[in-house]
C-alpha positions as CSV (number, residue, x, y, z in Angstrom):
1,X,0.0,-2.5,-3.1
2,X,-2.3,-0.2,-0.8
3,X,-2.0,3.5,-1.6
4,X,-1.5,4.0,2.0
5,X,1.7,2.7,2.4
6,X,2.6,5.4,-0.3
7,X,1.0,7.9,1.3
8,X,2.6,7.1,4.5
9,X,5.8,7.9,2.8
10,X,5.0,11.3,1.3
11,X,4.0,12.3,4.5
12,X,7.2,11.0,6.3
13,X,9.0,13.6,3.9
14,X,11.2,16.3,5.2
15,X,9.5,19.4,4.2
16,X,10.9,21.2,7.3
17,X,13.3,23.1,5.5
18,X,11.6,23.7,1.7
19,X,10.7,27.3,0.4
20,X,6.9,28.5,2.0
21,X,5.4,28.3,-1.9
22,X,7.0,24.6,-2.8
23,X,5.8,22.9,0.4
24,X,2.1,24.1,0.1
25,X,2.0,22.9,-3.6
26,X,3.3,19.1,-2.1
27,X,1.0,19.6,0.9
28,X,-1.8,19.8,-1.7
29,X,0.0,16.6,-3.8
30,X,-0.2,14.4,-0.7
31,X,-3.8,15.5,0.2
32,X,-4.1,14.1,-3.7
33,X,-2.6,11.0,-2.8
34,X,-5.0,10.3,0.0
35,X,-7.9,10.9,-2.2
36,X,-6.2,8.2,-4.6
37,X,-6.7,11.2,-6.9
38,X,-3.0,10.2,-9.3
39,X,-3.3,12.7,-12.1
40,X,-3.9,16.1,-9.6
41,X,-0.7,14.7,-7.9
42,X,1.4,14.5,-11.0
43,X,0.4,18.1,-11.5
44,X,0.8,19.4,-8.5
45,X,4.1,17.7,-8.2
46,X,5.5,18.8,-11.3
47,X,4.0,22.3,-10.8
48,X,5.9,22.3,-7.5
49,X,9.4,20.7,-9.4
50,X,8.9,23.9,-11.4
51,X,8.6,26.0,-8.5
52,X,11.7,24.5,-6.7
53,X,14.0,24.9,-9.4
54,X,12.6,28.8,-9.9
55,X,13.5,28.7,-6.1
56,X,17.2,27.4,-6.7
57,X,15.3,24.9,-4.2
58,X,17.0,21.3,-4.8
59,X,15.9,19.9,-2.0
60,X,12.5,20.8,-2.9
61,X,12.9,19.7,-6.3
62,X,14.1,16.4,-4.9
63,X,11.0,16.3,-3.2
64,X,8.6,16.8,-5.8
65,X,10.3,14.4,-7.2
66,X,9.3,11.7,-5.1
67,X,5.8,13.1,-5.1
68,X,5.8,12.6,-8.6
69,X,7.7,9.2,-8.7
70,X,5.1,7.6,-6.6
71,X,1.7,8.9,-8.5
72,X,3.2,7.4,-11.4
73,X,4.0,4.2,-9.6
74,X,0.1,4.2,-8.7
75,X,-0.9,4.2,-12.2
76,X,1.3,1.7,-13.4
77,X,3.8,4.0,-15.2
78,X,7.3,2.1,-13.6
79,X,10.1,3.1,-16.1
80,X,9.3,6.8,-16.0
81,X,8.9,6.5,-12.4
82,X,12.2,4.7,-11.3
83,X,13.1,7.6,-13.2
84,X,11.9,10.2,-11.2
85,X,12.8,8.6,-7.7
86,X,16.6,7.8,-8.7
87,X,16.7,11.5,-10.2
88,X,15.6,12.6,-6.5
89,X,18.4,10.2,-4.9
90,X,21.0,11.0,-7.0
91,X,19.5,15.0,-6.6
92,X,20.0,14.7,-2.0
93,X,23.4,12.8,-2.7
94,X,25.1,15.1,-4.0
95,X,24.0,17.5,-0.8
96,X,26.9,16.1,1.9
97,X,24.1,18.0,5.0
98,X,23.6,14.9,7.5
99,X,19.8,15.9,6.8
100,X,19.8,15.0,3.3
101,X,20.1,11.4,4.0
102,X,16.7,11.7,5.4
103,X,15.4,12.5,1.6
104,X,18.4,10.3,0.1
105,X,17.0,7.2,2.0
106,X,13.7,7.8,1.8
107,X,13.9,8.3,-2.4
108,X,15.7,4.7,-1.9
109,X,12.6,3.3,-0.1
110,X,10.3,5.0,-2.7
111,X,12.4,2.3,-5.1
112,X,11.5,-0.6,-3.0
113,X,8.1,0.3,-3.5
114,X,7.7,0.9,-6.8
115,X,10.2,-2.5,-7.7
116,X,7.5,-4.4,-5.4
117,X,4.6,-2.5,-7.0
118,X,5.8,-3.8,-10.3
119,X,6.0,-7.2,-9.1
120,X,2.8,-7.9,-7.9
121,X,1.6,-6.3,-11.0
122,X,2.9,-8.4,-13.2
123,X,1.2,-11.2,-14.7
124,X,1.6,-14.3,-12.9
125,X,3.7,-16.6,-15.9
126,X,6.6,-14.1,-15.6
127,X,8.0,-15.6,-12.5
128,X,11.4,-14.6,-13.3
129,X,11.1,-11.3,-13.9
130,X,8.8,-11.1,-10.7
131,X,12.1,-12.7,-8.5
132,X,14.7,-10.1,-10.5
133,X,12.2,-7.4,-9.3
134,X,12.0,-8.4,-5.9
135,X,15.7,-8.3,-5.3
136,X,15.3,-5.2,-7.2
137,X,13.1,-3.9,-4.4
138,X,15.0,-5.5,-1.5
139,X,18.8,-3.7,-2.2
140,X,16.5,-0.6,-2.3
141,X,14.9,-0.9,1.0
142,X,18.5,-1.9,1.9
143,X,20.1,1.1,1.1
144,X,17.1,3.5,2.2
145,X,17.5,1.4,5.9
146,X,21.2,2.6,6.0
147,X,21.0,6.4,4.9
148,X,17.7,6.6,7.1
149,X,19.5,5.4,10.2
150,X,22.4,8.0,9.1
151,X,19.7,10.6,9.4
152,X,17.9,9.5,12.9
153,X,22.0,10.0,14.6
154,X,21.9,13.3,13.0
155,X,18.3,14.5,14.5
156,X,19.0,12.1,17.4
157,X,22.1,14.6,17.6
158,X,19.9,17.9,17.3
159,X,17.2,17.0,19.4
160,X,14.4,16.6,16.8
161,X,12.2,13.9,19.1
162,X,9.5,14.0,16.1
163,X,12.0,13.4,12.9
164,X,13.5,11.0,14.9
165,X,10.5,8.8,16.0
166,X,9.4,9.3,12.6
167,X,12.4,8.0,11.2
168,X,12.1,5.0,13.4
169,X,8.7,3.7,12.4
170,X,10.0,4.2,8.9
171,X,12.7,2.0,9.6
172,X,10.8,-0.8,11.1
173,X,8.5,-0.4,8.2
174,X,11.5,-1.4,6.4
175,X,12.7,-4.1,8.1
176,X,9.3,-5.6,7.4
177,X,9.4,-5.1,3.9
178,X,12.7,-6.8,3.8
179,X,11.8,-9.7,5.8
180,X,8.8,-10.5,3.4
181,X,10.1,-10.8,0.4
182,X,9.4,-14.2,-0.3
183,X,10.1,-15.6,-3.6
184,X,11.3,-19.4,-2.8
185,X,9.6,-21.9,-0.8
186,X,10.2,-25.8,-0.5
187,X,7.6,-28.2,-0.8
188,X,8.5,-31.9,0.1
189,X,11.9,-31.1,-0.8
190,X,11.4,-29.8,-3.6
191,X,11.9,-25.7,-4.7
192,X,9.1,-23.5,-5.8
193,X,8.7,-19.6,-7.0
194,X,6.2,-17.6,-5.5
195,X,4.4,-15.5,-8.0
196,X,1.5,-13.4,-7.5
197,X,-1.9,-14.2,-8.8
198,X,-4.5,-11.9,-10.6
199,X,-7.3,-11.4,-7.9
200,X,-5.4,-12.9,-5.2
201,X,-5.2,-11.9,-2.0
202,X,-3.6,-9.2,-1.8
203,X,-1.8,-9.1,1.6
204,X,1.3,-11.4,-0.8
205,X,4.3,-10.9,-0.4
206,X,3.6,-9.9,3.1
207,X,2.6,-12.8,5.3
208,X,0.6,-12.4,8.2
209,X,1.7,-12.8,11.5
210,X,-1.9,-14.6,13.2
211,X,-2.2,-16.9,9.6
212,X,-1.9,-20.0,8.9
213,X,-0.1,-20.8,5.3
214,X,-0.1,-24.2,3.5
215,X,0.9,-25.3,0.4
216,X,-1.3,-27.5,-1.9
217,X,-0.5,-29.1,-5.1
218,X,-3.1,-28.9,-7.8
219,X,-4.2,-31.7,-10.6
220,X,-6.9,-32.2,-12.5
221,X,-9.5,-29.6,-14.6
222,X,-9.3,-27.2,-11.7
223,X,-5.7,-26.0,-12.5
224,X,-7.2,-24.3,-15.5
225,X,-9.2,-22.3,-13.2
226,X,-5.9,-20.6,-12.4
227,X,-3.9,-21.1,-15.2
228,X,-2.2,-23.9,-13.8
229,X,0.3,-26.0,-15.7
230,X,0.8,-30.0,-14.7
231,X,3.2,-29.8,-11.1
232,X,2.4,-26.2,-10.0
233,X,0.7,-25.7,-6.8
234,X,-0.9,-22.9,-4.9
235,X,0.0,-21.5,-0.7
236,X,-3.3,-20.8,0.7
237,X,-3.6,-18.3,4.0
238,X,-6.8,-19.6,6.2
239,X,-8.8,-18.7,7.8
240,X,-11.6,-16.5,6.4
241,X,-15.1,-16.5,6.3
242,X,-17.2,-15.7,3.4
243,X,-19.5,-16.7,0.9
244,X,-19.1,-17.8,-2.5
245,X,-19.4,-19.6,-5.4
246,X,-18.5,-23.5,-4.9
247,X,-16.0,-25.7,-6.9
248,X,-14.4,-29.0,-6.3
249,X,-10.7,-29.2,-5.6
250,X,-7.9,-32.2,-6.1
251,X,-4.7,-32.5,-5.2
252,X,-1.9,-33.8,-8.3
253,X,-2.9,-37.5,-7.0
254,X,-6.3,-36.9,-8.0
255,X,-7.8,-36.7,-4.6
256,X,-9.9,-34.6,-3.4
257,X,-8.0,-33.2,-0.2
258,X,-9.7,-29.3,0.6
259,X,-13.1,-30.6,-0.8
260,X,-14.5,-26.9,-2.1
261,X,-13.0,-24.3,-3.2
262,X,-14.9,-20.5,-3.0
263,X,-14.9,-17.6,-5.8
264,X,-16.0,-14.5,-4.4
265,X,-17.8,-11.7,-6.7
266,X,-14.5,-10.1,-6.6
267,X,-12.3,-12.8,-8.0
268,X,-10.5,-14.3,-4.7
269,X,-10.5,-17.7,-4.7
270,X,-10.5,-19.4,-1.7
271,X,-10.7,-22.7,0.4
272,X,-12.7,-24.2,3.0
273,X,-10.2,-26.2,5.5
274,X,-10.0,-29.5,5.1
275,X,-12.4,-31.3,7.7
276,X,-13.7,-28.0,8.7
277,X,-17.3,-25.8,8.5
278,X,-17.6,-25.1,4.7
279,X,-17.7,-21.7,5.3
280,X,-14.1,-21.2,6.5
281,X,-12.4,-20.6,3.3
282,X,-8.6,-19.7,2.8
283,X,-7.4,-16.8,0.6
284,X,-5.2,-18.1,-2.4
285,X,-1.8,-16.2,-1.9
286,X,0.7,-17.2,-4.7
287,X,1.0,-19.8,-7.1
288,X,3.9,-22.2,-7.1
289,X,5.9,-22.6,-10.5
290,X,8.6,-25.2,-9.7
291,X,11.9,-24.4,-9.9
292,X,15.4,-25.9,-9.8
């Protein structure tokens, strides 16, 4: 997942109302976070927690709590930070202040992150765990969609334009997230998993509004070149140019049906379309493990 869709969320944070010394320690943990820089941020984050709870500051801890949840999300830590995001939800819950469900919902949409984090992460054989993560990640974004709409009637109600609008593109953001997460397509009739592959392109589970996506069942020696087993297929997004290393490609009747397929020097494997110039290629985007 890009590091600026977590950054976007630190930023969205309601800091409005934290002691002076807590919000310039998480104003320096989300200029970490832009720099991608993961271990300043889990300092700085904790240091503020510290701070906070010196402060009698819950909100604030809260806070840093997300800051902290998400830098560990970023380096791959999940259980410790579900951890520290449900601690923050739990921490604004308790807080009955229409404002707090601007933190409470937004420590739930930290959750859907990290849940769809994981799930790209893993490797691509543990299909089911990748679908029980999703749906993880979806009730999440869910629940963060409801307490965030709670707390755009109570600014709405104030007269806080900017929390408000800011509250809004959050939720759409949302919305989005909950719209894309594929897991199950159908093929001829018959059902398929979705699961991410290593090096693939890394817009999945997110489709593409101006892309075209198309399924392809793979046969043959070139399955190993993704760790295919016999029946599984791959959903390829075209178009995109580029050039690359060329292999042959046949479909599970033996035919060759996209001609070439491309291997950049990063690992994305493409294809060119079929009839097409040779160097239109399409971005691999999932493989597909059937399913009953």
């Amino acid at each position: 997942m890009d590091s600026q869709v977590f950054c976007a969320l630190i930023r969205r944070l309601d800091t409005g109302a934290l002691q002076e010394v807590v919000r310039e320690s998480l104003g320096q943990s989300l200029s970490a976070c832009e720099a991608g820089d993961r271990r300043l941020m889990i300092e700085l984050s904790q240091s503020a927690k510290q701070m906070a709870w010196e402060c009698r500051d819950q909100a604030g801890q809260a806070t840093a709590s997300i800051h902290l949840g998400i830098a560990l999300a970023q380096m791959n830590q999940f259980d410790t930070a579900i951890h520290a995001c449900e601690w923050a939800k739990r921490t604004y819950h308790r807080n009955p202040a229409r404002r707090q469900r601007h933190g409470e919902g937004m420590a739930a949409y930290g959750l859907g992150l990290i849940f769809q984090h994981h799930s790209t992460w893993l490797f691509r054989n543990q299909a089911k765990a990748i679908g029980h993560l999703r749906a993880r990640a979806t009730s999440h974004y869910q629940v963060s969609l409801s307490l965030l709409e709670q707390a755009a009637q109570h600014y709405a109600s104030v007269g806080d334009t900017k929390q408000f609008l800011n509250l809004g593109e959050t939720c759409r953001d949302i919305r989005h997230r909950i719209a894309c997460q594929i897991s199950i397509i159908y093929v001829d009739g018959a059902k398929y998993q979705l699961v991410p592959v290593e090096h693939a392109d890394q817009t999945f589970p997110d489709p593409q509004p101006n892309a075209d996506y198309h399924p392809i069942l793979i046969g043959g020696d070139i399955g190993q070149e993704f760790g295919l087993s016999p029946g599984d297929g791959v959903l390829v997004r075209y178009p995109v140019q580029d050039d690359a290393i060329e292999h042959h490609l046949e479909t599970h009747d033996g035919t060759v049906r996209a001609g070439l397929f491309q291997r950049d020097a990063q690992g994305k494997i493409r294809f060119p379309l079929p009839g097409a110039d040779e160097s239109k290629a399409g971005f691999v985007t999932a493989i597909l493990k059937p399913t009953n």
